[in-house]
DRENPA-3360 file (N, C-alpha, C; in nm, 2 decimals, always signed):
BEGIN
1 = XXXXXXXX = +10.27/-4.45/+0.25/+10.32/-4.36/+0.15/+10.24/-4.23/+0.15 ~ +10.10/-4.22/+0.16/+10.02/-4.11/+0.13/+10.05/-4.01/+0.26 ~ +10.05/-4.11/+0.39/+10.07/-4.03/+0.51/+10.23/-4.00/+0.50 ~ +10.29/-3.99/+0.42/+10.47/-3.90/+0.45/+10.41/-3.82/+0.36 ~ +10.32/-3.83/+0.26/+10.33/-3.71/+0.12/+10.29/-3.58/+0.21 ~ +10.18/-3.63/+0.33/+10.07/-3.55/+0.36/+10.22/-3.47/+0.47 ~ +10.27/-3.55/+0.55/+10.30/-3.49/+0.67/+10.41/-3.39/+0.60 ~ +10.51/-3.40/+0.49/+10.55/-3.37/+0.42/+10.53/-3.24/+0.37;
9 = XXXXXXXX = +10.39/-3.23/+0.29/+10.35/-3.07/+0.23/+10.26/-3.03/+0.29 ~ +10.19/-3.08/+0.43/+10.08/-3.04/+0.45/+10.12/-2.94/+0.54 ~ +10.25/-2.85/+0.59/+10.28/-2.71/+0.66/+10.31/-2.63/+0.55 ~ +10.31/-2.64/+0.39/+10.31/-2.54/+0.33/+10.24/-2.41/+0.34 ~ +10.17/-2.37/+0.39/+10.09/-2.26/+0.41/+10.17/-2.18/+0.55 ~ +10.22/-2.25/+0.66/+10.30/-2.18/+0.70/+10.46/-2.15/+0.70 ~ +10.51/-2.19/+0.60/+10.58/-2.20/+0.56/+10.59/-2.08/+0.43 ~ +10.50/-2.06/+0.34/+10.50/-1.98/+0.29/+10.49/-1.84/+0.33;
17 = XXXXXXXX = +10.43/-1.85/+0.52/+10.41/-1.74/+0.55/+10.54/-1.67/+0.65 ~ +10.62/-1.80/+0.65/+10.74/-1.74/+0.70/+10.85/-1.77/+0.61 ~ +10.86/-1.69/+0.51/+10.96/-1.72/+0.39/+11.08/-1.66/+0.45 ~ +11.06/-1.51/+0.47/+11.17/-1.48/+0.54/+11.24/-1.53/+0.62 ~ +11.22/-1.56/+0.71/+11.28/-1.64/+0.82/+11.28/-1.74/+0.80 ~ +11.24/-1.84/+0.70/+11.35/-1.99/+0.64/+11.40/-1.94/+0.59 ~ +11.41/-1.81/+0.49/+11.53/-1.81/+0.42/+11.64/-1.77/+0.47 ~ +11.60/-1.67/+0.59/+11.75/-1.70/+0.63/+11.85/-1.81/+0.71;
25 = XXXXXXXX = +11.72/-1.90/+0.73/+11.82/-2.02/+0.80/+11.89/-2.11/+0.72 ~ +11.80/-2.09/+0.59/+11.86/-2.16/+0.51/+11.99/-2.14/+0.43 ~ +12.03/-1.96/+0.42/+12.12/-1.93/+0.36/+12.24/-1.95/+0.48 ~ +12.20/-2.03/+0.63/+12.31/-2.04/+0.72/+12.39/-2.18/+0.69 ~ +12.28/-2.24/+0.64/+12.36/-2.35/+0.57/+12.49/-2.38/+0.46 ~ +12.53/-2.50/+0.55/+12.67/-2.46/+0.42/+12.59/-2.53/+0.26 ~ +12.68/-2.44/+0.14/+12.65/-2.52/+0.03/+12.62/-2.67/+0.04 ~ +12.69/-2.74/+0.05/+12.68/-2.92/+0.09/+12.59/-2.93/+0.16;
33 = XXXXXXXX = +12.51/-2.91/+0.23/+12.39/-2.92/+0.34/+12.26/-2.88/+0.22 ~ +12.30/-2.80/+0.17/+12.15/-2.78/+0.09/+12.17/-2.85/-0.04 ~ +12.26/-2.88/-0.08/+12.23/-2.99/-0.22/+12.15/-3.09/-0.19 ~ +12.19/-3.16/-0.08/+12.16/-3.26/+0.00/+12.01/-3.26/-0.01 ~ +11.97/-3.16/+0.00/+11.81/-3.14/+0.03/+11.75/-3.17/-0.12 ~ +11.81/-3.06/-0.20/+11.73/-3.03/-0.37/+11.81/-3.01/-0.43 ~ +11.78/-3.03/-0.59/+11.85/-3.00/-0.69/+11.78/-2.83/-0.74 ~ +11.72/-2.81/-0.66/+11.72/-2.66/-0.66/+11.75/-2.54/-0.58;
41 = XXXXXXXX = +11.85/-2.44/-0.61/+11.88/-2.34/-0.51/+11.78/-2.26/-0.42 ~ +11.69/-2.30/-0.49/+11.57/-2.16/-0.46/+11.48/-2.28/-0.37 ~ +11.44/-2.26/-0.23/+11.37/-2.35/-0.17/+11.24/-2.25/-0.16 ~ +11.21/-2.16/-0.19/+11.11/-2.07/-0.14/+11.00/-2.10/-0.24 ~ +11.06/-2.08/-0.39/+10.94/-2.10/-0.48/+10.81/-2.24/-0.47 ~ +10.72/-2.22/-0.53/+10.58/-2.35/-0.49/+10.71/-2.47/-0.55 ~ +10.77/-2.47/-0.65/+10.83/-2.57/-0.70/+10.96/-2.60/-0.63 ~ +11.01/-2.53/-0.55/+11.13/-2.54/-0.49/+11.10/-2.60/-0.35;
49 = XXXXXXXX = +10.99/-2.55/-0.31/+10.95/-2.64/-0.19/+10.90/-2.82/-0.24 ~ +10.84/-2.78/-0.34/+10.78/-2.95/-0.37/+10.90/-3.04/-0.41 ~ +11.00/-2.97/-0.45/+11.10/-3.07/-0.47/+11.14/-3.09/-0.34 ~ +11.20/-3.03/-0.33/+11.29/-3.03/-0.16/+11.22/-3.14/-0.04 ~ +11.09/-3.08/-0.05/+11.04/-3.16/+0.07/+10.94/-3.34/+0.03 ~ +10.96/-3.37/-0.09/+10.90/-3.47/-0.22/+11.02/-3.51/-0.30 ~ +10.99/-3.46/-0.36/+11.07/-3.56/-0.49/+11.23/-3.54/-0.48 ~ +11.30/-3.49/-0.43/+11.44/-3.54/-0.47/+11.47/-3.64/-0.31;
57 = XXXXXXXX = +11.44/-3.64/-0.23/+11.49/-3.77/-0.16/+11.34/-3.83/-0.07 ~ +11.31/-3.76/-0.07/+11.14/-3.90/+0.03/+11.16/-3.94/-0.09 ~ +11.02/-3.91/-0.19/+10.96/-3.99/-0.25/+11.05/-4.14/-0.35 ~ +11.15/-4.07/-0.41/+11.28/-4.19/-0.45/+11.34/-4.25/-0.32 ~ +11.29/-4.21/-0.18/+11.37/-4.33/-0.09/+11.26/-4.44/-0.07 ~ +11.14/-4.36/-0.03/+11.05/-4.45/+0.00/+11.02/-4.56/-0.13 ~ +10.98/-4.49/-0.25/+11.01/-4.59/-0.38/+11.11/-4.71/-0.40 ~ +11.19/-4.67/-0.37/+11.36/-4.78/-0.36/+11.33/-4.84/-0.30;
65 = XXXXXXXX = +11.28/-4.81/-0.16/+11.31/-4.90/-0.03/+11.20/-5.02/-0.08 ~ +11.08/-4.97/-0.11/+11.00/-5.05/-0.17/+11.06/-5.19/-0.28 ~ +11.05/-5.10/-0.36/+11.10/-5.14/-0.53/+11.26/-5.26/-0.51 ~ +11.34/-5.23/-0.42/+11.43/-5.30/-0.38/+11.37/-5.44/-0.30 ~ +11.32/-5.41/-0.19/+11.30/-5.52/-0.11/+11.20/-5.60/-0.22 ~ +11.12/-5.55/-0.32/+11.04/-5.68/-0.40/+11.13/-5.73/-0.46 ~ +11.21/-5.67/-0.57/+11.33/-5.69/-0.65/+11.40/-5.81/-0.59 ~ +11.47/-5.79/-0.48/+11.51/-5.86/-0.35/+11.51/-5.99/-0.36;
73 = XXXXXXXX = +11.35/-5.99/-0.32/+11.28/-6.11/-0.29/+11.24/-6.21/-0.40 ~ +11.17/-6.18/-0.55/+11.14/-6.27/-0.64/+11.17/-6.36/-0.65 ~ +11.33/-6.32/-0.64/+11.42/-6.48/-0.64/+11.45/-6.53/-0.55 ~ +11.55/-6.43/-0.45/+11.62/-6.50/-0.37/+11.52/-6.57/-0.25 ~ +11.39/-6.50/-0.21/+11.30/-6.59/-0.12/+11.27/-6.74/-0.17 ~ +11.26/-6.76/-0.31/+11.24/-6.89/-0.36/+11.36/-6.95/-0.31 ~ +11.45/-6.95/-0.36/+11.60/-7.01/-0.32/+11.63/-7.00/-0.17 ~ +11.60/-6.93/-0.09/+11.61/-6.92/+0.05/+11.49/-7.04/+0.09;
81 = XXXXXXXX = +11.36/-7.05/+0.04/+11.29/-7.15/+0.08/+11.28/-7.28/+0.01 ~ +11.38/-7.31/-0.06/+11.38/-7.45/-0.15/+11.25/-7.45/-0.25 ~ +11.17/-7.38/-0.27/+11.10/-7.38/-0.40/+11.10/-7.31/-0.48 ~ +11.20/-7.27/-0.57/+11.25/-7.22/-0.69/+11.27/-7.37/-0.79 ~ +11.33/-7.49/-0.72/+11.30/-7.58/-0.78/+11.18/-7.63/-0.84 ~ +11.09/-7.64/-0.73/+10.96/-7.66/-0.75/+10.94/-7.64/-0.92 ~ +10.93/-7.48/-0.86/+10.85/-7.43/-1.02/+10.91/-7.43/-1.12 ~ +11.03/-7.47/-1.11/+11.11/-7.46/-1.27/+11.08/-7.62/-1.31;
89 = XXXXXXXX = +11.00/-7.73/-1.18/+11.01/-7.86/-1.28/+10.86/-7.82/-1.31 ~ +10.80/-7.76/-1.29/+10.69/-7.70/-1.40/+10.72/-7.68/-1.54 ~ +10.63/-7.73/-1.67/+10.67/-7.70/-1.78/+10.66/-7.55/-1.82 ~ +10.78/-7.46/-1.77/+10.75/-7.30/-1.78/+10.90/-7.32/-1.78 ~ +10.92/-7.25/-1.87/+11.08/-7.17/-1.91/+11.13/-7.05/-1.81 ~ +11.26/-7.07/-1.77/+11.30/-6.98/-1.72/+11.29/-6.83/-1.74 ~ +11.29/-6.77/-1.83/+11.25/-6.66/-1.88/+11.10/-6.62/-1.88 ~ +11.02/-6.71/-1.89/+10.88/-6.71/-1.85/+10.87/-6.68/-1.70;
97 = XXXXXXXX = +10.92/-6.75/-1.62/+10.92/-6.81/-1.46/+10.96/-6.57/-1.39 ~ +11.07/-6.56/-1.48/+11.15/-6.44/-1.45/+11.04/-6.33/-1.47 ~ +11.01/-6.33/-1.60/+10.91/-6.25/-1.68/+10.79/-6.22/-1.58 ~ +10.77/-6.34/-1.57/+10.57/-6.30/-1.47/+10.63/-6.22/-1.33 ~ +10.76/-6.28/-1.27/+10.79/-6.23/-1.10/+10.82/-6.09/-1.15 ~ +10.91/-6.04/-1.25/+10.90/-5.92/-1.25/+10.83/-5.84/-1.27 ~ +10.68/-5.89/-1.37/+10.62/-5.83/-1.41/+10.51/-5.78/-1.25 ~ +10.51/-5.88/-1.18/+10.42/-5.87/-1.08/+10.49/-5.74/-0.96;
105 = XXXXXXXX = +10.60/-5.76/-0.98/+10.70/-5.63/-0.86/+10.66/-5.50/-0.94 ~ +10.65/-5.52/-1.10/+10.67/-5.36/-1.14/+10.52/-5.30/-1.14 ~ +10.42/-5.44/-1.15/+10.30/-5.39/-1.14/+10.26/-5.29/-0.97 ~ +10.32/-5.39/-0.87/+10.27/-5.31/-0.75/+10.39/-5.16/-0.69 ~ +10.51/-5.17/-0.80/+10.57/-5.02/-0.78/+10.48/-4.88/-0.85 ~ +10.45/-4.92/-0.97/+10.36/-4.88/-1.02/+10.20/-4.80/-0.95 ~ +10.16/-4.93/-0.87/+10.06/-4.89/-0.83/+10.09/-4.76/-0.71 ~ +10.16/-4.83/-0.63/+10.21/-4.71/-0.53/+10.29/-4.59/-0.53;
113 = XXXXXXXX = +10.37/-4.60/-0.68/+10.35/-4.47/-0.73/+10.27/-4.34/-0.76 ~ +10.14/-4.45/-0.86/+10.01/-4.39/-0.87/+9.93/-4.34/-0.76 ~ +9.92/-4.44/-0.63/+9.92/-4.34/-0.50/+9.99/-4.23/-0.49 ~ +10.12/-4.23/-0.51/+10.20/-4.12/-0.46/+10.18/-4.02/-0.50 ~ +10.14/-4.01/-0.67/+10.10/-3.91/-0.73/+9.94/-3.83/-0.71 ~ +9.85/-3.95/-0.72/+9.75/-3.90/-0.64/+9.72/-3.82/-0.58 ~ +9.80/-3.87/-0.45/+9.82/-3.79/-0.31/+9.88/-3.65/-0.31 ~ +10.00/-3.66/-0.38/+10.05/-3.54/-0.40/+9.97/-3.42/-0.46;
121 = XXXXXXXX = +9.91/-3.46/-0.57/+9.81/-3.34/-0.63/+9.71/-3.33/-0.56 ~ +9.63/-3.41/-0.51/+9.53/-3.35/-0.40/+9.60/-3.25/-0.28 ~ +9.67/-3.32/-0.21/+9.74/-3.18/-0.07/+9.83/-3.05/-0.17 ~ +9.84/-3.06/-0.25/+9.92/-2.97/-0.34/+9.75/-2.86/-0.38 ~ +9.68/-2.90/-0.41/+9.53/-2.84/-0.43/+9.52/-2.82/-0.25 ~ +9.51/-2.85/-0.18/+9.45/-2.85/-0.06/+9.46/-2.72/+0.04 ~ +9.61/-2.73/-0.01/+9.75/-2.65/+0.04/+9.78/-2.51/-0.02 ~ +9.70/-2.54/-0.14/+9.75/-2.43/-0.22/+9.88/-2.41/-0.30;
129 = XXXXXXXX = +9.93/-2.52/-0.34/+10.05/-2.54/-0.39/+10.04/-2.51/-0.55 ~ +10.07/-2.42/-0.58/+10.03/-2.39/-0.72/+10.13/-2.48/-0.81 ~ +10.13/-2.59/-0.84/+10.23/-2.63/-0.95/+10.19/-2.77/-1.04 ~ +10.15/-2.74/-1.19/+10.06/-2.79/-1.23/+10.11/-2.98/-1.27 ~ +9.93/-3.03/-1.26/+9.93/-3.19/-1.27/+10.01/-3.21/-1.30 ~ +10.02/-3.15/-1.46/+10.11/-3.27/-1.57/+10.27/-3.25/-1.53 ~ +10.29/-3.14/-1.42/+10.45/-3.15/-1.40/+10.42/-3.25/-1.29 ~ +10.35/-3.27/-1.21/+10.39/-3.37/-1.07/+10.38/-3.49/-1.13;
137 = XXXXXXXX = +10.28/-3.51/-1.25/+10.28/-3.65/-1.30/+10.41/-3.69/-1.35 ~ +10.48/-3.61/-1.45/+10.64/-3.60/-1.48/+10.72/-3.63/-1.39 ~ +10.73/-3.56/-1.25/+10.83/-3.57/-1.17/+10.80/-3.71/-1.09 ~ +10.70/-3.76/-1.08/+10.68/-3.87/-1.02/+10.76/-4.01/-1.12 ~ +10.68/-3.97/-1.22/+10.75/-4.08/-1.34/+10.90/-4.06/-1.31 ~ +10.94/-4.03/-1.31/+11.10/-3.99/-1.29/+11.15/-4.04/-1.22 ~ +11.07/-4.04/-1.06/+11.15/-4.09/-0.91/+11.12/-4.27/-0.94 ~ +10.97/-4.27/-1.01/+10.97/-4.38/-1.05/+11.05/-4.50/-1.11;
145 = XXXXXXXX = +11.12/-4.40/-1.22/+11.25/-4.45/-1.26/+11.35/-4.50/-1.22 ~ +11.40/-4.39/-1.12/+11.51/-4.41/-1.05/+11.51/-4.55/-0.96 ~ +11.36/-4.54/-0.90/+11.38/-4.64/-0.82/+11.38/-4.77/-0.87 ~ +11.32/-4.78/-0.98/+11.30/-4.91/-1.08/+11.48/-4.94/-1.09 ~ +11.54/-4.85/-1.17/+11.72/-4.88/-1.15/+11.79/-4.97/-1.01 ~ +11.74/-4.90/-0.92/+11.80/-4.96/-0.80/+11.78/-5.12/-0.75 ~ +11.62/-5.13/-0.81/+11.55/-5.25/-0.81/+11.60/-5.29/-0.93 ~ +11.63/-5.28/-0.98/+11.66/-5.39/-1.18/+11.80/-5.43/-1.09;
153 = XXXXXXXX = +11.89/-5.35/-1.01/+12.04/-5.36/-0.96/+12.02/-5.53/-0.89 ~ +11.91/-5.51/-0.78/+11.88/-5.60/-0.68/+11.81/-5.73/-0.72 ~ +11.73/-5.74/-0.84/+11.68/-5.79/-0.93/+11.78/-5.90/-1.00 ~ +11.91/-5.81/-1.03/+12.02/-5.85/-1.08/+12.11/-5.97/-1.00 ~ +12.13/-5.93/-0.90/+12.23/-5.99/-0.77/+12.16/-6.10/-0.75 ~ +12.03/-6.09/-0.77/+11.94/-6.21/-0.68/+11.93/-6.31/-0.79 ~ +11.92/-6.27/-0.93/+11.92/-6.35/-1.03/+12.02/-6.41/-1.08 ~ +12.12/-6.41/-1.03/+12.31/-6.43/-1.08/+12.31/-6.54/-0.95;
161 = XXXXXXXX = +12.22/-6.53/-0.81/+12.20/-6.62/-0.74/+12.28/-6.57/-0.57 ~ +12.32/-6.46/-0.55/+12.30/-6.43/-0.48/+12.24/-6.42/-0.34 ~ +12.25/-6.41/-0.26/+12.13/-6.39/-0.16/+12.07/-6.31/-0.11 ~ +11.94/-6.32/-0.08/+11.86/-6.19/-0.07/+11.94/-6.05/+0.02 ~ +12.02/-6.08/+0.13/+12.08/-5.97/+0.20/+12.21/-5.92/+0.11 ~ +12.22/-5.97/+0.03/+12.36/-5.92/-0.04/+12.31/-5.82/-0.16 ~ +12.16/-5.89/-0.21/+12.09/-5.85/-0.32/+12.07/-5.70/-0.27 ~ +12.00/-5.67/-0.18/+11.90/-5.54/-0.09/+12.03/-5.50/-0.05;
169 = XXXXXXXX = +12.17/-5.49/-0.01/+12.29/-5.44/+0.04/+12.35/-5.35/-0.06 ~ +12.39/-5.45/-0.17/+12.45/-5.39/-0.28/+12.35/-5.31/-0.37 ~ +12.24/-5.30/-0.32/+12.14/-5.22/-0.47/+12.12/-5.10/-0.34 ~ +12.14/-5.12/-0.22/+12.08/-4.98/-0.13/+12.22/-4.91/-0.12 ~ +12.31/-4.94/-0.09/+12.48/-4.92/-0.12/+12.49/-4.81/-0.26 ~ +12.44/-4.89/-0.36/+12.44/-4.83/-0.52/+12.38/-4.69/-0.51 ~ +12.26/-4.67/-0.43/+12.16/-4.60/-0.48/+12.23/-4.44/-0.37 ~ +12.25/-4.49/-0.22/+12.33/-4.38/-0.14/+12.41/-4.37/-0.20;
177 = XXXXXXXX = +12.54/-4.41/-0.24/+12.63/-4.31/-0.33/+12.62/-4.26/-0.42 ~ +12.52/-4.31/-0.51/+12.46/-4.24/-0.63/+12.43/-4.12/-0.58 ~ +12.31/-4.12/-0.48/+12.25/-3.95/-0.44/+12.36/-3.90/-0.36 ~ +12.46/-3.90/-0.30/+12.61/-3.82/-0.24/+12.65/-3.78/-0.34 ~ +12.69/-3.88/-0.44/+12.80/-3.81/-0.52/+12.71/-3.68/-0.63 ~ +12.62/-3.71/-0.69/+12.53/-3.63/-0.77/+12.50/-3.56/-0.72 ~ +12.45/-3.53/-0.55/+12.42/-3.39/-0.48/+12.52/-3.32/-0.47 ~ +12.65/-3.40/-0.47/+12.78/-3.26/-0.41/+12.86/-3.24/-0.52;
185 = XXXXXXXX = +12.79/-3.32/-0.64/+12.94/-3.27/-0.74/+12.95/-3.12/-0.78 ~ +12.87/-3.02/-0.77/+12.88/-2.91/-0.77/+12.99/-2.85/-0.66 ~ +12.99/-2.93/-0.57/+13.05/-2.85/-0.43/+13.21/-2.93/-0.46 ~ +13.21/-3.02/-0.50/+13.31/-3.10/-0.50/+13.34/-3.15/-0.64 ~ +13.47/-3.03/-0.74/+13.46/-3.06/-0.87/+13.55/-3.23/-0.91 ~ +13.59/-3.29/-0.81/+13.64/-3.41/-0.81/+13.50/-3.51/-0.88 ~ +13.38/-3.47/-0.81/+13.27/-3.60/-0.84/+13.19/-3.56/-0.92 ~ +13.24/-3.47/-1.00/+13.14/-3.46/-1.13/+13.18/-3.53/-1.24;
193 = XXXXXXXX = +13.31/-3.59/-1.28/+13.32/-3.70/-1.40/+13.29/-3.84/-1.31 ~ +13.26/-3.88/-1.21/+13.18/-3.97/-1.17/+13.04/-3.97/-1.16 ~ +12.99/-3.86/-1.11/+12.88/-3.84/-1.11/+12.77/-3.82/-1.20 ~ +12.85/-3.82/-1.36/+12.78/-3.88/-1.51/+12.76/-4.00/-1.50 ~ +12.84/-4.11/-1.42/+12.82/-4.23/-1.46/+12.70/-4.29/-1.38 ~ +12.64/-4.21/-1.28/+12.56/-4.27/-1.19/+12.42/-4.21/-1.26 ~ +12.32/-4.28/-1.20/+12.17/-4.24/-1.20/+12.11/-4.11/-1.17 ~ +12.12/-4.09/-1.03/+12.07/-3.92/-0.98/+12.13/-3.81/-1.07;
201 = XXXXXXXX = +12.22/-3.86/-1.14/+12.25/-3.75/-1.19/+12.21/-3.70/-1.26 ~ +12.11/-3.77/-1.35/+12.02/-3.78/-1.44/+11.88/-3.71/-1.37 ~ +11.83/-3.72/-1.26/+11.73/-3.74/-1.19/+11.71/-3.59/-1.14 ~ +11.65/-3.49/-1.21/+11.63/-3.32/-1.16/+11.49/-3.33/-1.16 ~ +11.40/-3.35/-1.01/+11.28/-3.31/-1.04/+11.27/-3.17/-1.04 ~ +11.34/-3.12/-1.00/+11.33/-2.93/-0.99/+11.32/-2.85/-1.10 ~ +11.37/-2.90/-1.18/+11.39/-2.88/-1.42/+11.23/-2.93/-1.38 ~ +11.22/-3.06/-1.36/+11.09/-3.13/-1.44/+10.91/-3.01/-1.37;
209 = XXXXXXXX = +10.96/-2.98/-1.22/+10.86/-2.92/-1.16/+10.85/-2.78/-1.23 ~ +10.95/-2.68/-1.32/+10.94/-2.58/-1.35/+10.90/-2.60/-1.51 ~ +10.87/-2.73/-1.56/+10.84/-2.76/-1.70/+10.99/-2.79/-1.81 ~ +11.08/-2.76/-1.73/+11.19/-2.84/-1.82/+11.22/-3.01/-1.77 ~ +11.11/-3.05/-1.85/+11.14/-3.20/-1.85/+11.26/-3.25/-1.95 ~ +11.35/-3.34/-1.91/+11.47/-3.37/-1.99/+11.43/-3.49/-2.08 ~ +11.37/-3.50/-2.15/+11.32/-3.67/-2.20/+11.44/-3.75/-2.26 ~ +11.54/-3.67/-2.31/+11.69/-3.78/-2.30/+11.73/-3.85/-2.21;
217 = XXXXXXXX = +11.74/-3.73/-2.04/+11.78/-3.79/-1.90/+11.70/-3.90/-1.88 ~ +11.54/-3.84/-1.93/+11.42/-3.99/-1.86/+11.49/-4.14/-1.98 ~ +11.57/-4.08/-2.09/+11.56/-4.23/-2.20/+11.66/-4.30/-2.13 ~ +11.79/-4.22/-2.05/+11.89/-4.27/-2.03/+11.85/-4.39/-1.90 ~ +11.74/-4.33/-1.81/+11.72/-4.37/-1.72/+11.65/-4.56/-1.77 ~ +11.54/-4.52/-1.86/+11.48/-4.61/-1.93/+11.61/-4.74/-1.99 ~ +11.68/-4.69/-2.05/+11.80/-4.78/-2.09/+11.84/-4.81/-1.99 ~ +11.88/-4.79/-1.87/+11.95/-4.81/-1.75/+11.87/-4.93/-1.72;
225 = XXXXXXXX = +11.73/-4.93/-1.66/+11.63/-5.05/-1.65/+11.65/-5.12/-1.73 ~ +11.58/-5.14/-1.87/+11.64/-5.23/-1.96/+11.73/-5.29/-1.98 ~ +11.84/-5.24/-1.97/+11.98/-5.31/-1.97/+12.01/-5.42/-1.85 ~ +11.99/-5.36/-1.71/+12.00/-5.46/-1.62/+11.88/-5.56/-1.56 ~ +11.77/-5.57/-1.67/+11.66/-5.67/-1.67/+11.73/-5.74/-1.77 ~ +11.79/-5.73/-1.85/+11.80/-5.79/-1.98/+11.93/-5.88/-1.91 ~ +12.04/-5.82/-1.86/+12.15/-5.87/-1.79/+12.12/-5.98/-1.70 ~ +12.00/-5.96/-1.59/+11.91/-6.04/-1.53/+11.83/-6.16/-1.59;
233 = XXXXXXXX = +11.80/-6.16/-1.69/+11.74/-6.28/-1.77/+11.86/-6.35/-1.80 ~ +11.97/-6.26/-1.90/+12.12/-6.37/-1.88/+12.14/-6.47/-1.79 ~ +12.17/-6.40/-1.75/+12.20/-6.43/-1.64/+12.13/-6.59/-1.55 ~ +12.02/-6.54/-1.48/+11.95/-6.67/-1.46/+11.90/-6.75/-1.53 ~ +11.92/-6.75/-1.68/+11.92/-6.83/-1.78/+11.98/-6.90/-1.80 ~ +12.15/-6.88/-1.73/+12.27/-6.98/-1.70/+12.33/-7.04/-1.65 ~ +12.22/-7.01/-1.54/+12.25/-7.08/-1.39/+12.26/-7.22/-1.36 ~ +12.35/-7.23/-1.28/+12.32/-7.39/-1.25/+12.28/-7.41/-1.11;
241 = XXX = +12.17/-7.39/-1.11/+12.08/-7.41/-1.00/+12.10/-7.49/-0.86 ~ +12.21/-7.60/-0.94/+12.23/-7.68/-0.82/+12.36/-7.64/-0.74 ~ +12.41/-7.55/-0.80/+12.55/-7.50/-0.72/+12.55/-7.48/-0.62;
% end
């Protein structure tokens, strides 16, 4: 994680020195091509580059990819290995059993987030990147989010009893058309009343990097988690295990 943040921002300084000449390669691009990149038009500014090349697709892929494959695994590796029984003939309640595995996935997303952020503000100081802590800590929390969504999705599949490739399929599936449709619905006025119903849409670190943090969009996101952990505990609460 720290070595993409680095390889990432660490040509900012030449980059800033040839503005002119990215920008015009950049304006050769079609509309659709640069959403793709940021939720901001302006790639030049300190905060236009940190999104672009950070937070709107590394840092939320590498998160996901992460946050998914644990999500993934809690359950469905038990069940793929015949010891999910095991531990439920332990005197521990299903909910209990669910509660500690997820608590243990969200603790180590967490942590490698905290790297991510880390890292980021040091080569952002290094580099010269003028764009202050408390916005990268913001924008981080955010991709954080997102990715926690895609994992609560895979979390979900695997707890309804699914199997682990179907669980990691349908939550990486969810999460690419989420970011397609929410990057082009400006370009494409068809996917903007779809593109409310999805996550990214929610998800502007480029607002959050210039200090318009949305804390509605972060509650929506927060309900979004919530909801499909809570759906997840249903869920494998009413399983019949031996199916």
């Amino acid at each position: 994680m720290a070595a993409f943040i680095v390889l990432s921002l660490g040509f900012y300084a030449s980059f800033r020195d040839q503005a002119a000449q990215v920008n015009e390669i950049l304006n050769r691009l079609p509309t659709a091509a640069r959403a793709l990149f940021s939720d901001t038009g302006n790639f030049l500014t300190p905060e236009g580059f940190l999104s672009a090349r950070l937070y709107y697709l590394l840092l939320p892929l590498l998160l996901s990819i992460l946050a998914i494959g644990l999500a993934s695994s809690l359950i469905a590796k038990e069940e793929e290995q015949g010891t999910l029984e095991i531990l439920l003939s332990r005197p521990i309640s299903r909910s209990k059993l669910l509660a500690g595995k997820a608590l243990a996935g969200l603790i180590i997303v967490l942590t490698v987030s905290l790297v991510a952020m880390v890292t980021a503000v040091i080569v952002c100081r290094l580099v010269k990147l003028p764009v202050a802590f408390d916005r990268i800590i913001l924008a981080t929390l955010l991709a954080t989010l997102l990715a926690l969504i895609f994992a609560s999705i895979a979390f979900l599949v695997a707890a309804h009893g699914r199997a682990r490739a179907a669980s990691v399929g349908i939550a990486t599936l969810f999460g690419i058309a989420s970011y397609l449709v929410s990057s082009l619905d400006d370009v494409v006025r068809a996917l903007r009343l779809p593109a409310k119903l999805l996550p990214y849409h929610y998800y502007r670190p480029g607002e959050v990097l210039v200090g318009n943090f949305n804390w509605r969009f972060a509650s929506v996101l927060v309900g979004v988690v919530g909801l499909l952990i809570l759906l997840s505990f249903l869920s494998f609460r009413q399983r019949d295990l031996n199916d």
